[in-house]
N, CA, C and O atoms as CSV, one atom per row, in Angstrom:
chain,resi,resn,atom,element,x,y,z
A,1,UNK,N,N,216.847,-30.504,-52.507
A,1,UNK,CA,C,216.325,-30.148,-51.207
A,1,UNK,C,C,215.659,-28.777,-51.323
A,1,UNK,O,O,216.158,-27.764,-51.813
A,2,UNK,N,N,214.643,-28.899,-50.874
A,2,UNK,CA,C,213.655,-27.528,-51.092
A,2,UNK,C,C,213.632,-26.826,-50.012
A,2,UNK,O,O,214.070,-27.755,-49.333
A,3,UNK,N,N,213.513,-26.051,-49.307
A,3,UNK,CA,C,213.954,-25.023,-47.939
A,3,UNK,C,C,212.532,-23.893,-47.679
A,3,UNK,O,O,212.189,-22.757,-48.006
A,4,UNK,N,N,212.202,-24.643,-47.161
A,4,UNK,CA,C,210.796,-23.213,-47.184
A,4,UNK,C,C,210.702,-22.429,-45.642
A,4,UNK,O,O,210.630,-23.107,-44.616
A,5,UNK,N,N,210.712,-20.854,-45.607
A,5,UNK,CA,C,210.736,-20.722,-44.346
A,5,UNK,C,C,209.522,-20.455,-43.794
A,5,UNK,O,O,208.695,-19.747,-44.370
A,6,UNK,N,N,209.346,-20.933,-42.780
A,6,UNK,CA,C,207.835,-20.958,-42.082
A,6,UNK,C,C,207.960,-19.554,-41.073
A,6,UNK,O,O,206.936,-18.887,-40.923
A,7,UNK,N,N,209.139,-19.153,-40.436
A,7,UNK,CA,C,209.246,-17.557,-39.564
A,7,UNK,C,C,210.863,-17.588,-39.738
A,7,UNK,O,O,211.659,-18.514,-39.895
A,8,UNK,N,N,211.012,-16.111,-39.638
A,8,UNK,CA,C,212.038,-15.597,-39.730
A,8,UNK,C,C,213.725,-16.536,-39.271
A,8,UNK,O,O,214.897,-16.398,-39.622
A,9,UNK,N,N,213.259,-17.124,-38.679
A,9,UNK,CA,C,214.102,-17.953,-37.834
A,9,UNK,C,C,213.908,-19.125,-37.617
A,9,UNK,O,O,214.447,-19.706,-36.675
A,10,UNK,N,N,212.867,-19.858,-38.687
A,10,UNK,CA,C,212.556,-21.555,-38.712
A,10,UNK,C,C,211.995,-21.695,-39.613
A,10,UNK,O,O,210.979,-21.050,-39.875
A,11,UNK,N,N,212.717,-22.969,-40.671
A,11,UNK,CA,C,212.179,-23.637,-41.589
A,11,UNK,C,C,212.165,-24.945,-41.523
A,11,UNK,O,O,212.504,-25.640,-40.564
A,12,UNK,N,N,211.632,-25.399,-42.916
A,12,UNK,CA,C,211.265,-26.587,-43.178
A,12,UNK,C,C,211.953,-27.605,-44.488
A,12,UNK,O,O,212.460,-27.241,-45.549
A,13,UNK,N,N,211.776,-28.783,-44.025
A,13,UNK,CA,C,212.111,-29.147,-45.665
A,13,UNK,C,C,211.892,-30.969,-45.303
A,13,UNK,O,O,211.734,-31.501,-44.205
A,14,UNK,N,N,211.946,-31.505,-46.463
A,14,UNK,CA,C,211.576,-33.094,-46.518
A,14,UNK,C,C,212.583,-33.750,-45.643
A,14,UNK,O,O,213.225,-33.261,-44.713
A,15,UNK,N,N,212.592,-35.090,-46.181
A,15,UNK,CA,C,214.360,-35.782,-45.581
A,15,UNK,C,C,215.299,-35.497,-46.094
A,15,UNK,O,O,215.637,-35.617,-47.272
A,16,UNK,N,N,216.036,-34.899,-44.835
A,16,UNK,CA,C,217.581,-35.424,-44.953
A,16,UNK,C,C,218.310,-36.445,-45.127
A,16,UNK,O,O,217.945,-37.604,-44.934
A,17,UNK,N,N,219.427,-36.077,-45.517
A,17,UNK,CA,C,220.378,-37.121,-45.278
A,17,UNK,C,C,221.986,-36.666,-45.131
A,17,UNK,O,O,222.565,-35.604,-45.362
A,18,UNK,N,N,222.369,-37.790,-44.705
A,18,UNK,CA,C,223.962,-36.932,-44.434
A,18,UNK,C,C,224.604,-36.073,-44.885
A,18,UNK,O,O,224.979,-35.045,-44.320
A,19,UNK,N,N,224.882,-36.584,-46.480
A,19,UNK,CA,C,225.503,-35.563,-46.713
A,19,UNK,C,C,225.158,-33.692,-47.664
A,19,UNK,O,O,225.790,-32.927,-48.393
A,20,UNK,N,N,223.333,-33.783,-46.803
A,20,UNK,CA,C,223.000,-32.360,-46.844
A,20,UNK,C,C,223.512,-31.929,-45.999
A,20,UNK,O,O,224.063,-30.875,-46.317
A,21,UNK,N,N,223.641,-32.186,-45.025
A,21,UNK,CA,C,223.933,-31.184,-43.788
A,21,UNK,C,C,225.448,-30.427,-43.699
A,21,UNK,O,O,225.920,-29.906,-42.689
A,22,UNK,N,N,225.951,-30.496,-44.771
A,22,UNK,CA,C,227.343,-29.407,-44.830
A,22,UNK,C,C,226.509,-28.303,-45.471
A,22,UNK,O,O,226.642,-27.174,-44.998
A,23,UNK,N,N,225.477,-28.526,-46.713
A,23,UNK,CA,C,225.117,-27.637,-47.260
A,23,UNK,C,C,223.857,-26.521,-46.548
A,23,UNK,O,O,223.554,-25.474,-47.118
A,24,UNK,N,N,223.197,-26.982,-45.177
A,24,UNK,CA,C,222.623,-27.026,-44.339
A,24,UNK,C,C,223.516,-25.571,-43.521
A,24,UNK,O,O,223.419,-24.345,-43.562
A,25,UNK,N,N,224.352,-26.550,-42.838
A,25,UNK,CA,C,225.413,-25.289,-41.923
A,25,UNK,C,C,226.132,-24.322,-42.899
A,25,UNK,O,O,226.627,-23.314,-42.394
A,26,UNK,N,N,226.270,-24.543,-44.486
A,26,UNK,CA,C,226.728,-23.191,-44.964
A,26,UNK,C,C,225.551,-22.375,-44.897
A,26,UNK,O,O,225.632,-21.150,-44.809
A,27,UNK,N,N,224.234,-23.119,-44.942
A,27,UNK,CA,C,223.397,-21.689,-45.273
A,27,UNK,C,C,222.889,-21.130,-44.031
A,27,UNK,O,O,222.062,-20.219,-44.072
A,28,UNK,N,N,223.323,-21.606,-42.912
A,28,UNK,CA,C,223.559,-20.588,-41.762
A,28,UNK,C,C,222.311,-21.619,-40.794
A,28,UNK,O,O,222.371,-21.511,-39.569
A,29,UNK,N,N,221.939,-21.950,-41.004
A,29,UNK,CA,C,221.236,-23.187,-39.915
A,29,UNK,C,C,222.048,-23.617,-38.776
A,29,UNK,O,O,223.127,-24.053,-39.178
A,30,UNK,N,N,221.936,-23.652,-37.590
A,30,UNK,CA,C,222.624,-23.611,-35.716
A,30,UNK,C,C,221.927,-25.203,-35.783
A,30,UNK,O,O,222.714,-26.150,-35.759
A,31,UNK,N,N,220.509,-25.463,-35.862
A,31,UNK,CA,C,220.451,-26.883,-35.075
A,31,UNK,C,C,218.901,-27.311,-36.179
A,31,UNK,O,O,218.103,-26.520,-36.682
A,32,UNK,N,N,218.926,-28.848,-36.260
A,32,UNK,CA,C,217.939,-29.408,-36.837
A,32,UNK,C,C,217.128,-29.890,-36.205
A,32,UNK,O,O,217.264,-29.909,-34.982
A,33,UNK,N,N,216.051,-30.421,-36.789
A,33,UNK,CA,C,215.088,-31.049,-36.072
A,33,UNK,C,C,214.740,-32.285,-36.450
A,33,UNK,O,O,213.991,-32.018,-37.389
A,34,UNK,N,N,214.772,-34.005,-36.335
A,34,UNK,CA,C,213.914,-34.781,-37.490
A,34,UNK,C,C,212.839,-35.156,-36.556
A,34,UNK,O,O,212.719,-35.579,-35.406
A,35,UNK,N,N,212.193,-34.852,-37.446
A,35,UNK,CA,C,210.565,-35.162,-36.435
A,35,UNK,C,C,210.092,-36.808,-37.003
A,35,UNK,O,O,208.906,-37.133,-36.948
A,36,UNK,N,N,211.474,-38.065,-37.705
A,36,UNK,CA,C,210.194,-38.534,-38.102
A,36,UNK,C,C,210.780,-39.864,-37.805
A,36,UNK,O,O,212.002,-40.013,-37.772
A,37,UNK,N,N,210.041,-40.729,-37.611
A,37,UNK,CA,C,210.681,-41.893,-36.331
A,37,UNK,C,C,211.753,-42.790,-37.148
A,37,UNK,O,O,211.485,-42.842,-38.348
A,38,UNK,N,N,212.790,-43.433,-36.799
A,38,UNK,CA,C,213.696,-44.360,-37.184
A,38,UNK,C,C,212.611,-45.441,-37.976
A,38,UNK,O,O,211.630,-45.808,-37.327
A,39,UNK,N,N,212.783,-45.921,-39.304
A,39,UNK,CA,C,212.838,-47.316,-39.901
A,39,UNK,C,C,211.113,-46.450,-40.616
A,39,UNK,O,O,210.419,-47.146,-41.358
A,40,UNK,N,N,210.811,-45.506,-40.398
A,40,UNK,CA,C,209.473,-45.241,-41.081
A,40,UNK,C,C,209.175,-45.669,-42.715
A,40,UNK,O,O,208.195,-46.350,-43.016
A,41,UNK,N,N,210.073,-45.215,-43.636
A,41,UNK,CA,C,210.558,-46.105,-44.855
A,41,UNK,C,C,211.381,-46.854,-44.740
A,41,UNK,O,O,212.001,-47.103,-43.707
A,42,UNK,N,N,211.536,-47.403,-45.951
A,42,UNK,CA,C,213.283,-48.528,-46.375
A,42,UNK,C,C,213.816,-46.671,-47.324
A,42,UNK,O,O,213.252,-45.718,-47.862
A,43,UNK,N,N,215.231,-47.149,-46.986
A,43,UNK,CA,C,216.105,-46.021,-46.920
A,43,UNK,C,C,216.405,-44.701,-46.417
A,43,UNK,O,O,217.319,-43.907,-46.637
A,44,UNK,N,N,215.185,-44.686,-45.541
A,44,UNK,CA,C,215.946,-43.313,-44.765
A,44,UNK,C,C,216.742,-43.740,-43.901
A,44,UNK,O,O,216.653,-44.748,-43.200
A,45,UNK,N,N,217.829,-42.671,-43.970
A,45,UNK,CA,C,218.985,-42.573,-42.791
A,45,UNK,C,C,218.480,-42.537,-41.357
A,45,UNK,O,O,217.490,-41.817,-41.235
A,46,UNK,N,N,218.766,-42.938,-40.589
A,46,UNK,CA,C,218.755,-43.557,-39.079
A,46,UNK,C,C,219.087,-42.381,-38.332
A,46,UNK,O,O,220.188,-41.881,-38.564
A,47,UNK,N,N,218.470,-41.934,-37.623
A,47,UNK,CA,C,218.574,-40.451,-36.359
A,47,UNK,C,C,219.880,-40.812,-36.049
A,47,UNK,O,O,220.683,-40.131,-36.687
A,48,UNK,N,N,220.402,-41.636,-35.301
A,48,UNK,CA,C,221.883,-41.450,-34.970
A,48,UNK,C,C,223.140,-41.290,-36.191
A,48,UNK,O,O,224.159,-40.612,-36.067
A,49,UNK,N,N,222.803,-41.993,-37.207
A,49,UNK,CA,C,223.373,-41.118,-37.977
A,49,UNK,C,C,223.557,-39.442,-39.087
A,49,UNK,O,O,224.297,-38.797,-39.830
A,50,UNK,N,N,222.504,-39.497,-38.559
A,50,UNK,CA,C,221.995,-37.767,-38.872
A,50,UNK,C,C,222.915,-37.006,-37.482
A,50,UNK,O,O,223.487,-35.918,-37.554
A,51,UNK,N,N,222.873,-37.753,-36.466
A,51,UNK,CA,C,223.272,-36.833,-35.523
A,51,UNK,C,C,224.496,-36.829,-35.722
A,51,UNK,O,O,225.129,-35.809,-35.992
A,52,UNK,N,N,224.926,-37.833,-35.626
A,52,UNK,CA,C,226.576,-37.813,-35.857
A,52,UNK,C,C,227.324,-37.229,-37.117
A,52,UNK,O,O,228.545,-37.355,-37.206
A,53,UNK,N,N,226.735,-36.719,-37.892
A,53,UNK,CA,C,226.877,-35.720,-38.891
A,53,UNK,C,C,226.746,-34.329,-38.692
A,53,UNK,O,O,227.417,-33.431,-39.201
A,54,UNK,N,N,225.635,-34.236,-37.749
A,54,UNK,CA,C,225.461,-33.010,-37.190
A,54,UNK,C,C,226.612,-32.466,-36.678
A,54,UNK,O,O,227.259,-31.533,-37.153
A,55,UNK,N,N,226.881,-33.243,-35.461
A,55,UNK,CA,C,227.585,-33.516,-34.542
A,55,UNK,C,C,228.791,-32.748,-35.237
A,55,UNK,O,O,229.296,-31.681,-34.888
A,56,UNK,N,N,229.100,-33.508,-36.234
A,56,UNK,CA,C,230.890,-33.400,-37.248
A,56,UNK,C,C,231.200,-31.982,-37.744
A,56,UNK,O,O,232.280,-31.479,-38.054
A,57,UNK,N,N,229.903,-31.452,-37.735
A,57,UNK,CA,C,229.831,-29.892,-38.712
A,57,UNK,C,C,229.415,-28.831,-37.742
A,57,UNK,O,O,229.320,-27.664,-38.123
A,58,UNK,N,N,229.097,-29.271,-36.189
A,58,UNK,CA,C,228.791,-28.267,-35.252
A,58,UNK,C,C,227.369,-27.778,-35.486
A,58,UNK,O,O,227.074,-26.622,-35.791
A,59,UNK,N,N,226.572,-28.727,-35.319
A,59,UNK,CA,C,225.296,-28.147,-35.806
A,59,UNK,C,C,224.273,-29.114,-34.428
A,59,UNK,O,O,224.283,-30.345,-34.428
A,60,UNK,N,N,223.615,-28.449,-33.554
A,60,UNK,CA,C,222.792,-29.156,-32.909
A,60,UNK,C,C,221.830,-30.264,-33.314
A,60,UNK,O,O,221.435,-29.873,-34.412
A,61,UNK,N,N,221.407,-31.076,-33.135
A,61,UNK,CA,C,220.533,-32.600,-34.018
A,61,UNK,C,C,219.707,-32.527,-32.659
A,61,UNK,O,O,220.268,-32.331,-31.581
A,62,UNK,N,N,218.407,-32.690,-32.783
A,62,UNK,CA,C,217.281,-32.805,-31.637
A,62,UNK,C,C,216.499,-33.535,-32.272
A,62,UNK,O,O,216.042,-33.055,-33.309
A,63,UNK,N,N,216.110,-34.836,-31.902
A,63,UNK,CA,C,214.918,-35.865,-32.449
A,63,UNK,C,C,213.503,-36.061,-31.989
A,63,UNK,O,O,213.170,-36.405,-30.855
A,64,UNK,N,N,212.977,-35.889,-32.660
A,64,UNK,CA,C,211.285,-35.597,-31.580
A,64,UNK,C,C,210.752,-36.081,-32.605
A,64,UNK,O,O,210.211,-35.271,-33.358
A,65,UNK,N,N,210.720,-37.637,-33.004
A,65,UNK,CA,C,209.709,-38.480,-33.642
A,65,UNK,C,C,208.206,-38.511,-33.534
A,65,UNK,O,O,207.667,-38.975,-32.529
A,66,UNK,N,N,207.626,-38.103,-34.389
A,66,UNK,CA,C,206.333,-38.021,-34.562
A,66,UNK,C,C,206.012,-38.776,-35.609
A,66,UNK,O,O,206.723,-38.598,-36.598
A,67,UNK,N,N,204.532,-40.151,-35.765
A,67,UNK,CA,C,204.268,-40.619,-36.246
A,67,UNK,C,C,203.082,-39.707,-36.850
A,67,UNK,O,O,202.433,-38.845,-36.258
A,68,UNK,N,N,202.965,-40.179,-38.331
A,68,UNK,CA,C,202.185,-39.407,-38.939
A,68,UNK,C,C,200.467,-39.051,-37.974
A,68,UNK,O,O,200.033,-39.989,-37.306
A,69,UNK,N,N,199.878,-38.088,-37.989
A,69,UNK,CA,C,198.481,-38.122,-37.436
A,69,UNK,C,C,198.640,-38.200,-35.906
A,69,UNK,O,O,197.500,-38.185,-35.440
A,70,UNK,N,N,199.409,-38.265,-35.076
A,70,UNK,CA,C,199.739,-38.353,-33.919
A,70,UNK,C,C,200.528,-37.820,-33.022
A,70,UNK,O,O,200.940,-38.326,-31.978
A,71,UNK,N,N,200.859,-36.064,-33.766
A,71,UNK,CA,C,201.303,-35.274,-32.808
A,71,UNK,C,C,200.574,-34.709,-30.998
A,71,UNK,O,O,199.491,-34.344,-30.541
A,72,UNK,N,N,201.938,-34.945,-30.516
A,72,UNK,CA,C,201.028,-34.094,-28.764
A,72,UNK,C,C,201.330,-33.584,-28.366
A,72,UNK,O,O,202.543,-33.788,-28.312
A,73,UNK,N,N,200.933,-32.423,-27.631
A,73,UNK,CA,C,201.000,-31.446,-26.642
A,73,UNK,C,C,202.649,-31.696,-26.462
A,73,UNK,O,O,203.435,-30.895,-26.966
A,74,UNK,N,N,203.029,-32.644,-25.850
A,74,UNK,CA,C,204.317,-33.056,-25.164
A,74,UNK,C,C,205.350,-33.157,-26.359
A,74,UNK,O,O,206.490,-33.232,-25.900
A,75,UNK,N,N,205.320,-33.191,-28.079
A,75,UNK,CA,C,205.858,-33.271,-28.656
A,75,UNK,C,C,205.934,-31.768,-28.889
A,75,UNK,O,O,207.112,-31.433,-29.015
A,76,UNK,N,N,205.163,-30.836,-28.982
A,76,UNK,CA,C,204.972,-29.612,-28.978
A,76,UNK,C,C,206.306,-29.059,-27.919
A,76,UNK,O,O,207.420,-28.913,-28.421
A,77,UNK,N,N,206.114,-28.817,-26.663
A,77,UNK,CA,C,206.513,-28.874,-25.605
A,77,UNK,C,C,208.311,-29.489,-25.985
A,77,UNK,O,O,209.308,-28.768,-25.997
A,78,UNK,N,N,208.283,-30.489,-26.167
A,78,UNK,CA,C,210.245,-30.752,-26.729
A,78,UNK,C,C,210.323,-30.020,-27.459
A,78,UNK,O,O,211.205,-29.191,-27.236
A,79,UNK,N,N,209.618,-29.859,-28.573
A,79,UNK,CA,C,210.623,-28.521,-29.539
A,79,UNK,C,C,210.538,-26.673,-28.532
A,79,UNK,O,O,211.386,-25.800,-28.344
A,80,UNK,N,N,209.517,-26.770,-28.252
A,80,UNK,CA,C,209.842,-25.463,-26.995
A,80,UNK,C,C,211.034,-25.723,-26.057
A,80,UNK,O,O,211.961,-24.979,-25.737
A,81,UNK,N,N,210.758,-26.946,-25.718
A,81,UNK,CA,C,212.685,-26.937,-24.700
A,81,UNK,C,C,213.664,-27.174,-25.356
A,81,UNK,O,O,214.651,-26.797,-24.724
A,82,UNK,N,N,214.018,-27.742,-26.607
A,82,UNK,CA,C,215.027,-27.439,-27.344
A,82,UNK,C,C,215.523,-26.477,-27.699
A,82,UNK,O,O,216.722,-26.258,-27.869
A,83,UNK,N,N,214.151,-25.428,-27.927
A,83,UNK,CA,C,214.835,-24.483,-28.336
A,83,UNK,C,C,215.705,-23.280,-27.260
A,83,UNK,O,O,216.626,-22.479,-27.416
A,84,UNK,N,N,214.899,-23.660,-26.245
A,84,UNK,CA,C,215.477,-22.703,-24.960
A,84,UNK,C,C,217.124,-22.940,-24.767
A,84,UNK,O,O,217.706,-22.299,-23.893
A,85,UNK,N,N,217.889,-23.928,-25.654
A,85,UNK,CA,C,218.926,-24.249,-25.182
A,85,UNK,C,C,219.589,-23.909,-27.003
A,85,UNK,O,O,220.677,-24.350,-27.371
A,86,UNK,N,N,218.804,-23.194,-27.778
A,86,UNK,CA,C,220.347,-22.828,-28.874
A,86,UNK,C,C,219.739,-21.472,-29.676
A,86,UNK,O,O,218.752,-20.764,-29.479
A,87,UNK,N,N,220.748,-21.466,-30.611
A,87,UNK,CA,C,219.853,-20.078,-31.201
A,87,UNK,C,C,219.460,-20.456,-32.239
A,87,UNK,O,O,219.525,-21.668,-32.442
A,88,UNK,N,N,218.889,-19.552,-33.320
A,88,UNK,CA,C,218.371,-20.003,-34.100
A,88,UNK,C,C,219.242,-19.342,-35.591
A,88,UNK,O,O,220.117,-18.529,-35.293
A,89,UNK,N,N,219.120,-19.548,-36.736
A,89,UNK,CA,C,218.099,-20.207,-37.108
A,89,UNK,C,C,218.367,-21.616,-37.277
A,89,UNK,O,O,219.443,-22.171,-37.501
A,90,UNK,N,N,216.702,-22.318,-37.067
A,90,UNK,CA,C,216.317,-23.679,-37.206
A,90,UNK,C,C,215.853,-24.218,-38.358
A,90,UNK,O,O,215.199,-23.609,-39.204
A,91,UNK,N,N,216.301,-25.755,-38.415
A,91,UNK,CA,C,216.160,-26.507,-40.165
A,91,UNK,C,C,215.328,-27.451,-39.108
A,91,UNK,O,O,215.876,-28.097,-38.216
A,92,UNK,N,N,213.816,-27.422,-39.371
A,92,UNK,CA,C,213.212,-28.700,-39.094
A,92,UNK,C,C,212.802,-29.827,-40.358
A,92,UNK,O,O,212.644,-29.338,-41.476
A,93,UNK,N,N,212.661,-31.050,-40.225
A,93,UNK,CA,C,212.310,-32.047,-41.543
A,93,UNK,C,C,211.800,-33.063,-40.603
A,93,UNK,O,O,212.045,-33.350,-39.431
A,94,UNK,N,N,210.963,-33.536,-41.569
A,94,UNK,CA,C,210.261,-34.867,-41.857
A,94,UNK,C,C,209.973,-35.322,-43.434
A,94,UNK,O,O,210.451,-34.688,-44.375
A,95,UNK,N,N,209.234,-36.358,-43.587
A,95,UNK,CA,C,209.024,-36.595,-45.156
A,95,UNK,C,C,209.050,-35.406,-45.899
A,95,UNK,O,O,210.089,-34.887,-46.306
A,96,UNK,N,N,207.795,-34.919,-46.103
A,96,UNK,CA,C,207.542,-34.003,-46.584
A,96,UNK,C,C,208.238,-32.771,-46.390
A,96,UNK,O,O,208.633,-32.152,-47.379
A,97,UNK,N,N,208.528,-32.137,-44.691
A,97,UNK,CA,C,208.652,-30.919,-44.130
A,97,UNK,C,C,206.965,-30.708,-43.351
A,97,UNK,O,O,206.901,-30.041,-42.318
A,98,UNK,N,N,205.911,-31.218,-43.841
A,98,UNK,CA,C,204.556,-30.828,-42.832
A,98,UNK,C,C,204.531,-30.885,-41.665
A,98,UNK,O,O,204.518,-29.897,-40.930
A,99,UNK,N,N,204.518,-32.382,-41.196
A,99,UNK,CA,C,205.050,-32.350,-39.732
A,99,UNK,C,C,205.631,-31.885,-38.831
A,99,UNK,O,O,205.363,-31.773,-37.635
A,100,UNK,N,N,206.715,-31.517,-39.618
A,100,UNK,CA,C,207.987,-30.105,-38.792
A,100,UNK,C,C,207.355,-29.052,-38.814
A,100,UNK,O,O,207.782,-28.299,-37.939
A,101,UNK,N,N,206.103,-28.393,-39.694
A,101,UNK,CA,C,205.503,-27.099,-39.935
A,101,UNK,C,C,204.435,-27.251,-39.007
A,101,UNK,O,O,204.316,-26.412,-38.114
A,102,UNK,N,N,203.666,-28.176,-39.092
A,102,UNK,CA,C,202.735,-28.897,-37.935
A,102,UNK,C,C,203.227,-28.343,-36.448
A,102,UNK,O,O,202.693,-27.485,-35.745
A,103,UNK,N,N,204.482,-29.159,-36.198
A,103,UNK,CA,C,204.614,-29.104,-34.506
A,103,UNK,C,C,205.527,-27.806,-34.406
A,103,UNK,O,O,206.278,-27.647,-33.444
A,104,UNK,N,N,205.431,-26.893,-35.430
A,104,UNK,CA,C,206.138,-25.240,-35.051
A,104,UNK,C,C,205.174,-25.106,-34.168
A,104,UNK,O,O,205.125,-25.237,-32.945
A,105,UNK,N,N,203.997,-24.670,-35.427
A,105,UNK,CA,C,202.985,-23.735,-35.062
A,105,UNK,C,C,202.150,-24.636,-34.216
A,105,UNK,O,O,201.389,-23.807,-33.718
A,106,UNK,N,N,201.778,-25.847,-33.705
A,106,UNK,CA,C,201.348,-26.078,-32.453
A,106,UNK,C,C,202.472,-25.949,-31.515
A,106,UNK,O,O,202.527,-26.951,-30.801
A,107,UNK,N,N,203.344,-25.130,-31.263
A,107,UNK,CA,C,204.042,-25.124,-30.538
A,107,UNK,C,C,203.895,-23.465,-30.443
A,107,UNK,O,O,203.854,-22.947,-29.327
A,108,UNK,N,N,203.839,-22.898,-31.282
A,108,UNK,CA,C,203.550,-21.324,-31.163
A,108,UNK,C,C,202.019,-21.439,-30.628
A,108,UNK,O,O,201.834,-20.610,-29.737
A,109,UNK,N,N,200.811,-22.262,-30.924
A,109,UNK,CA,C,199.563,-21.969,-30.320
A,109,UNK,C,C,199.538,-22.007,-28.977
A,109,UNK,O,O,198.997,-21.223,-28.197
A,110,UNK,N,N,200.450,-23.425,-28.669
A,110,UNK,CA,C,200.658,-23.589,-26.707
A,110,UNK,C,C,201.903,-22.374,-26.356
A,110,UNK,O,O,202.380,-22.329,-25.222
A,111,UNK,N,N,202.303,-21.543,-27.297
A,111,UNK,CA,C,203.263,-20.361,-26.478
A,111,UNK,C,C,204.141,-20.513,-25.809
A,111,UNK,O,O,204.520,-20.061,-24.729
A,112,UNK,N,N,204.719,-21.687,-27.008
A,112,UNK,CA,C,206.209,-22.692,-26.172
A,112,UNK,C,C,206.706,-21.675,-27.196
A,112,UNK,O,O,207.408,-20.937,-26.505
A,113,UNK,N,N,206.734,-21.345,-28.086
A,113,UNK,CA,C,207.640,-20.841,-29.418
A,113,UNK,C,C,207.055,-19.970,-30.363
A,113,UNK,O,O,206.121,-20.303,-31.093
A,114,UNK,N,N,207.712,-18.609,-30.359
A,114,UNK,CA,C,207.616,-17.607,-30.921
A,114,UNK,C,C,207.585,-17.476,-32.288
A,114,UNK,O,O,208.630,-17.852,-32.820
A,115,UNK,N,N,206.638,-17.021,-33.123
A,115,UNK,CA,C,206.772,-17.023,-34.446
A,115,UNK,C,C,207.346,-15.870,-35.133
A,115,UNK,O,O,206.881,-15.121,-35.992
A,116,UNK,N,N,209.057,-15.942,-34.230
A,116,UNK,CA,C,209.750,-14.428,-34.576
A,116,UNK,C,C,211.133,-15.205,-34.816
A,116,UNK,O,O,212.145,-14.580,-35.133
């Protein structure tokens, strides 16, 4: 798992899976993000079970599925109200981690979210 930070207080990284997320909350990560829709490959883990892992280790899970090429305003906009409700720092993922880097910073351009 590769960890890249995009601001002081939010990064990025490919897919998860369950049992990253102990190694996740040791390195000081509050809440995740998967930006990337249920059944998109064969073998990724299923959002509800990401959450319920979350869930187990005290770590917030927020799902805001974005299909590749088809981020919006309003997907922008959920990660701005998610965040109004925890602290940071934030582990966002999708395949890669782009997508999650994608809907930061369109989320810092609409001035839902601070790049601090």
């Amino acid at each position: 798992m590769e960890i890249r930070a995009i601001s002081p207080r939010a990064s990025v990284t490919g897919q998860l899976h369950p049992d990253d997320l102990g190694e996740i909350a040791r390195l000081g990560f509050v809440a995740i993000f998967n930006d990337r829709p249920d059944n998109e490959e064969p073998g990724q883990p299923a959002s509800n079970q990401l959450a319920e892992a979350a869930a187990s280790l005290g770590l917030d899970y927020f799902h805001i599925p974005i299909v590749p090429g088809k981020m919006t305003d309003a997907d922008a906009r959920a990660l701005g109200e998610a965040l109004t409700k925890i602290d940071r720092p934030v582990l966002g993922f999708c395949r890669t981690g782009k997508r999650a880097e994608d809907l930061w910073r369109r989320a810092c351009e609409l001035g839902l979210v601070h790049n601090q």
